[in-house]
C-alpha positions as a Markdown table, in Angstrom:
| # | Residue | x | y | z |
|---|---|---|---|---|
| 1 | Unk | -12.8 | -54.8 | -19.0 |
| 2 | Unk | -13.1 | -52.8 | -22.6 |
| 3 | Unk | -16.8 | -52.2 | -23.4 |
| 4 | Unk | -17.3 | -53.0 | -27.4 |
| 5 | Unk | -20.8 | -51.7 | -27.3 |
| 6 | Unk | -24.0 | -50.7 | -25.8 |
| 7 | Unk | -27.4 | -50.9 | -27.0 |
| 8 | Unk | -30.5 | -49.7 | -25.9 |
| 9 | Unk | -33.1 | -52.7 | -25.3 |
| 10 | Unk | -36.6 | -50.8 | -23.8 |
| 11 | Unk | -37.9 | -48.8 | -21.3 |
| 12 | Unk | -40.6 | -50.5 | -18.4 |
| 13 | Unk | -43.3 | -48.7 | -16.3 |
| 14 | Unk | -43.7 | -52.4 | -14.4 |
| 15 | Unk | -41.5 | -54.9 | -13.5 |
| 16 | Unk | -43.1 | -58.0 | -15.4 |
| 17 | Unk | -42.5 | -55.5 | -18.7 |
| 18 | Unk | -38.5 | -55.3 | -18.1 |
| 19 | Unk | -36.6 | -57.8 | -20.7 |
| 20 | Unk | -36.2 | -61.2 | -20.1 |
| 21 | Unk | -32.6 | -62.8 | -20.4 |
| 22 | Unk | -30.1 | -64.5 | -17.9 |
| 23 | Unk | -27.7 | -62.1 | -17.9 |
| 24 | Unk | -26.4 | -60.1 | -14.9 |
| 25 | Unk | -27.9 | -57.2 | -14.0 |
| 26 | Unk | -26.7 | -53.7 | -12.4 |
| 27 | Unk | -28.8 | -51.3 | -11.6 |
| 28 | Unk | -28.6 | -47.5 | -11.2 |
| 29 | Unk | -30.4 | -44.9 | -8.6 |
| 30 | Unk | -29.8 | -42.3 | -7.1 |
| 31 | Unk | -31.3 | -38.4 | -5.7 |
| 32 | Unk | -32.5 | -36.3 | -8.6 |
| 33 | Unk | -29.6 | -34.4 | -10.4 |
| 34 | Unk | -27.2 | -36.7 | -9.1 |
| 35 | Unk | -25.7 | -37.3 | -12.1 |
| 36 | Unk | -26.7 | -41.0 | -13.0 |
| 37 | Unk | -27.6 | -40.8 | -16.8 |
| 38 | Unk | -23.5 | -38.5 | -17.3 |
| 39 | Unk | -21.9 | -41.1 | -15.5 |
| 40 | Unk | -23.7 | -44.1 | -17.4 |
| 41 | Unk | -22.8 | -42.8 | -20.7 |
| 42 | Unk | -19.0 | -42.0 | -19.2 |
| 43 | Unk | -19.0 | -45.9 | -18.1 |
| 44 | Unk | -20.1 | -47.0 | -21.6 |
| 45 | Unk | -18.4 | -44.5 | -23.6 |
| 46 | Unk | -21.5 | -43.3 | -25.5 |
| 47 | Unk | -22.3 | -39.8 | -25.1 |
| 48 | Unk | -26.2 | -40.5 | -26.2 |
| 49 | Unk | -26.9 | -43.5 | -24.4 |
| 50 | Unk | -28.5 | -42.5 | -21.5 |
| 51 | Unk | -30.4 | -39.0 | -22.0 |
| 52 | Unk | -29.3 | -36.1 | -19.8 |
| 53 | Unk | -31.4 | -33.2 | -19.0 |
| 54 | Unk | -31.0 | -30.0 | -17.0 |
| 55 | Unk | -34.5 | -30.8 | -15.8 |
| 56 | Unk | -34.1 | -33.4 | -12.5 |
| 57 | Unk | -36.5 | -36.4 | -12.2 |
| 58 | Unk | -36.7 | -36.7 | -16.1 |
| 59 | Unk | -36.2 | -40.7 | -15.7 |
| 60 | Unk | -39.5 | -41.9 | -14.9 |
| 61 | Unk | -39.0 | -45.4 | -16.4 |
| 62 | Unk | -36.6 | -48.7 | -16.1 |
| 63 | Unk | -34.5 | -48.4 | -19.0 |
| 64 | Unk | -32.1 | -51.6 | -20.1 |
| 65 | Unk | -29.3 | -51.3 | -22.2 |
| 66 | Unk | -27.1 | -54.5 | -22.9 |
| 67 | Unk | -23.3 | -54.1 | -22.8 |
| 68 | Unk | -21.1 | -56.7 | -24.2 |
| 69 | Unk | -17.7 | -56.3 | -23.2 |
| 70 | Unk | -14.6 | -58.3 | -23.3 |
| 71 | Unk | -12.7 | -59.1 | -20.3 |
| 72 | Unk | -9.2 | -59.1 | -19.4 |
| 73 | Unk | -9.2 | -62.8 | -19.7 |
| 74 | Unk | -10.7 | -61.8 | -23.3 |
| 75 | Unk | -13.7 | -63.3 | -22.6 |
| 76 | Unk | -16.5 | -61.8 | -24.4 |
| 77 | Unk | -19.0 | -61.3 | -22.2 |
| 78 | Unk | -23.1 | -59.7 | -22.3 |
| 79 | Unk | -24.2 | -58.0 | -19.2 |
| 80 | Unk | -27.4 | -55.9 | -18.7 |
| 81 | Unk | -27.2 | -51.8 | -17.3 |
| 82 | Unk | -30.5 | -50.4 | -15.9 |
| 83 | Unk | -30.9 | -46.6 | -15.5 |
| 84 | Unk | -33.3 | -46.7 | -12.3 |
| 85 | Unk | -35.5 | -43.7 | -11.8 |
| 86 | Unk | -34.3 | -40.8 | -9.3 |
| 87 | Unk | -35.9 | -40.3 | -5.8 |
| 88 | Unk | -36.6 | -37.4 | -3.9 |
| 89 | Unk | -37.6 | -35.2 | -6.4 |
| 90 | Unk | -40.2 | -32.9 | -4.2 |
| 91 | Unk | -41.6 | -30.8 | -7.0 |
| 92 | Unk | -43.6 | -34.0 | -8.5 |
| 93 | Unk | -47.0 | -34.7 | -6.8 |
| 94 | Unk | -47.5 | -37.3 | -4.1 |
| 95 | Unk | -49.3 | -39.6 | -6.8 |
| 96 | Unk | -46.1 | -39.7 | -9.0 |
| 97 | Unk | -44.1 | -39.9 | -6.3 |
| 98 | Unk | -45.8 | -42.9 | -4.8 |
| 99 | Unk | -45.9 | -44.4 | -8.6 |
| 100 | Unk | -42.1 | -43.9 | -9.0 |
| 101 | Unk | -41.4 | -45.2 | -5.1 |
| 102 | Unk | -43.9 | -48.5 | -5.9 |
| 103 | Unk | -41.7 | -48.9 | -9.6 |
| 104 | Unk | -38.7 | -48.5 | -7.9 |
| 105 | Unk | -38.9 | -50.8 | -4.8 |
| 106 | Unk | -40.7 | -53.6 | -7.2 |
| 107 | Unk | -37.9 | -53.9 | -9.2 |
| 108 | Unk | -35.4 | -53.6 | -6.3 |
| 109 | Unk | -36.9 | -56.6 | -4.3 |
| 110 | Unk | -38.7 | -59.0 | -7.6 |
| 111 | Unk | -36.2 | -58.9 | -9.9 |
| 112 | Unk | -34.3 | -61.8 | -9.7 |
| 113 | Unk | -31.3 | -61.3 | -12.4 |
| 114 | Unk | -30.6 | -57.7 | -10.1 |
| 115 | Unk | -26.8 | -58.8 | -9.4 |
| 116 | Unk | -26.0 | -55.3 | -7.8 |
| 117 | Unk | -27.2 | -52.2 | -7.5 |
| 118 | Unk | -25.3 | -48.8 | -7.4 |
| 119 | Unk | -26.3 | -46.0 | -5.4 |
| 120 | Unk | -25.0 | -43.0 | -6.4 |
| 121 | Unk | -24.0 | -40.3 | -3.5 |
| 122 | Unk | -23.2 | -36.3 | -4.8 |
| 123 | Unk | -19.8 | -35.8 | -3.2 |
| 124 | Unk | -20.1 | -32.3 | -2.3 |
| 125 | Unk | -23.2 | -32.7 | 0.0 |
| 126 | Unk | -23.1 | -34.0 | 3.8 |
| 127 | Unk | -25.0 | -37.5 | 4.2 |
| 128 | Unk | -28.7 | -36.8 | 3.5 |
| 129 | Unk | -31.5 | -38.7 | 5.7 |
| 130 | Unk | -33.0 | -40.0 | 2.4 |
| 131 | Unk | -30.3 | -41.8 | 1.3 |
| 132 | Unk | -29.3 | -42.9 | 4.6 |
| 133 | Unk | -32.8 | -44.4 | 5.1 |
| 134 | Unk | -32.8 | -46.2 | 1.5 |
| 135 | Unk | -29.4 | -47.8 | 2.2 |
| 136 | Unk | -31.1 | -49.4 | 5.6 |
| 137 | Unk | -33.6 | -50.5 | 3.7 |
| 138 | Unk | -31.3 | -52.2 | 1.1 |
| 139 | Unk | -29.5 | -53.8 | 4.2 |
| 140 | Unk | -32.6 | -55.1 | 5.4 |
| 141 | Unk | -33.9 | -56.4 | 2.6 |
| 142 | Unk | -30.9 | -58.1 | 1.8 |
| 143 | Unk | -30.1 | -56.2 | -1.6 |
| 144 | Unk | -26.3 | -56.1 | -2.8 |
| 145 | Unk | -25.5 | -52.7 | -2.9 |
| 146 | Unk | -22.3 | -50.0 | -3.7 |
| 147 | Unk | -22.0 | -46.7 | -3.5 |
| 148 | Unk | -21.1 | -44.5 | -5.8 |
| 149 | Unk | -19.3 | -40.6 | -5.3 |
| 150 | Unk | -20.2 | -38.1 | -8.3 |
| 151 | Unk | -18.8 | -35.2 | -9.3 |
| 152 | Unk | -15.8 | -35.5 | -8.2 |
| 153 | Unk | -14.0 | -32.8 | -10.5 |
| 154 | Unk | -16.3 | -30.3 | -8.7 |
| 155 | Unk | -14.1 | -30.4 | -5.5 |
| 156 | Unk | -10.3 | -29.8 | -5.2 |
| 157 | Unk | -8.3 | -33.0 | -4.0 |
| 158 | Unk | -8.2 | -31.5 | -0.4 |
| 159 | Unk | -11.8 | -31.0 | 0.0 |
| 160 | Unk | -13.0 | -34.5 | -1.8 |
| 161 | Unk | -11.3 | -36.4 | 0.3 |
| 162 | Unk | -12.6 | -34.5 | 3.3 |
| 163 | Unk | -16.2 | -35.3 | 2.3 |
| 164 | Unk | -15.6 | -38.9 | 1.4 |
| 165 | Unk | -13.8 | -39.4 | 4.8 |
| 166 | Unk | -16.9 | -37.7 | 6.2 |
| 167 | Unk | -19.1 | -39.3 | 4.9 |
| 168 | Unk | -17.7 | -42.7 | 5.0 |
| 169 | Unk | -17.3 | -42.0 | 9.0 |
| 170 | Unk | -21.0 | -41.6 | 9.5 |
| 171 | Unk | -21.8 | -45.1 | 7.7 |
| 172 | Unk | -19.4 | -46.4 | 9.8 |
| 173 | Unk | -21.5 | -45.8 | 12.7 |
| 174 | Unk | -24.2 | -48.4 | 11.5 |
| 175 | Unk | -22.5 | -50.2 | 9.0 |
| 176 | Unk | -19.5 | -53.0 | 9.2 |
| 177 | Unk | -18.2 | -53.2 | 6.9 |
| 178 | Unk | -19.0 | -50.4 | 4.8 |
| 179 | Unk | -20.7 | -51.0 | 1.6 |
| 180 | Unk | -18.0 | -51.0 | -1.6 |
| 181 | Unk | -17.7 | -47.3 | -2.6 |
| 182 | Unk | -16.2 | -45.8 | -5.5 |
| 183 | Unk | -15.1 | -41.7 | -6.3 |
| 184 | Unk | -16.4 | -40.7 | -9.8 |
| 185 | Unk | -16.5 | -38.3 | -12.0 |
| 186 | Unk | -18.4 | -38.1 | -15.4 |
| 187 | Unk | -16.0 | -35.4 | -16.6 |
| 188 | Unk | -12.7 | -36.6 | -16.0 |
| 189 | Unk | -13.8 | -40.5 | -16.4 |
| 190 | Unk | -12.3 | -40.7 | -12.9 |
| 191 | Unk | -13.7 | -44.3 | -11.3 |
| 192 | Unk | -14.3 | -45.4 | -14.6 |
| 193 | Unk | -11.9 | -48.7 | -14.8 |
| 194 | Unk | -12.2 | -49.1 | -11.1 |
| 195 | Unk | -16.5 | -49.7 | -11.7 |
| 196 | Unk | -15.6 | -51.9 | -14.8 |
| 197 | Unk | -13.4 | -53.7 | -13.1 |
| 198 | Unk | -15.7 | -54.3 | -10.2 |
| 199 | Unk | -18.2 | -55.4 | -12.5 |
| 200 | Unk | -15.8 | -57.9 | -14.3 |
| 201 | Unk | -15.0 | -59.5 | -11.0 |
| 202 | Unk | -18.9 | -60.3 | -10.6 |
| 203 | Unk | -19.5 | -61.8 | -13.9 |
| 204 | Unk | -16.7 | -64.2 | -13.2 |
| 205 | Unk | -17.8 | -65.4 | -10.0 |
| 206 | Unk | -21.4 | -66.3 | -11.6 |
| 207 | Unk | -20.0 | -67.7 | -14.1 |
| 208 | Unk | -17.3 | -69.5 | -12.2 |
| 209 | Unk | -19.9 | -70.4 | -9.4 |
């Protein structure tokens, strides 16, 4: 899949505000400072896309960009990319957090064009109860889900393949099979055809289905 553009459509503080269009949707979430706003913009190939900060927990909205691509069958084909808010990000009070958590978990479980969502997983730490816990909750809520490793350039070859391994052990104790999974990183567009491929394959089965 080559991606000929991305635009920016609007940001949402409530699901009945997001765009309406019959396109598929894939979403993005992750921890705070996971990296999900580098690695969108590495995935579309525009730097300014999604804004980065320094600052974790500076999404607070449900942003939609539309992507039209062409696929390998050179298909053109629209597809919609939503830059989910980050979770777990302690320093904001209980009333933003329960705001953002209520935001987050509408859209999850209402919106009905959400094709798949991607959670994204730092690949330096060890598996952390919070995401654990949100990907049993995807399960049981029936939510098509992948995961996605960041920051994969931060770790030599040796070591990132020791935590994946790891970590892909311990969701191998609850899950079969394992969710998809892909290794990432925003730096070295590592994982980047791999993703865009994956997301190809969708579209064709909807619109083959």
């Amino acid at each position: 899949m080559d991606i000929k553009y991305a635009n920016y459509i609007k940001s949402s503080a409530l699901i009945n505000q997001c765009p309406e269009h019959n396109c598929p949707e894939y979403a993005f979430i992750g921890r705070s400072n996971v990296g999900k706003s580098s690695l969108i913009n590495m995935i579309t190939g525009n730097k300014k896309l999604a804004k980065t900060s320094a600052t974790p927990g500076k999404t607070l909205l449900i942003n939609h960009f539309s992507i039209h691509s062409a696929s390998s069958h050179n298909k053109d084909e629209e597809w919609y990319l939503v830059d989910l808010p980050g979770y777990g990000f302690a320093k904001r009070s209980k009333t933003e957090r329960a705001k953002l958590e209520q935001m987050i978990s509408s859209y999850i479980l209402q919106r009905e064009g959400l094709t798949n969502l991607f959670l994204l997983i730092d690949c330096r730490h060890e598996p952390q109860t919070i995401d654990l816990d949100f990907m049993r909750w995807l399960g049981q809520s029936g939510i098509p889900f992948s995961i996605v490793f960041t920051k994969a350039d931060k770790l030599s070859k040796q070591a990132l393949t020791k935590s994946v391994d790891a970590y892909l052990k311990r969701l191998q104790e609850e899950w079969e099979p394992i969710p998809p999974h892909f290794i990432t990183s925003s730096e070295t567009r590592q994982g980047r055809d791999e993703l865009l491929n994956y997301i190809e394959t969708i579209n064709q089965e909807i619109t083959n289905s």
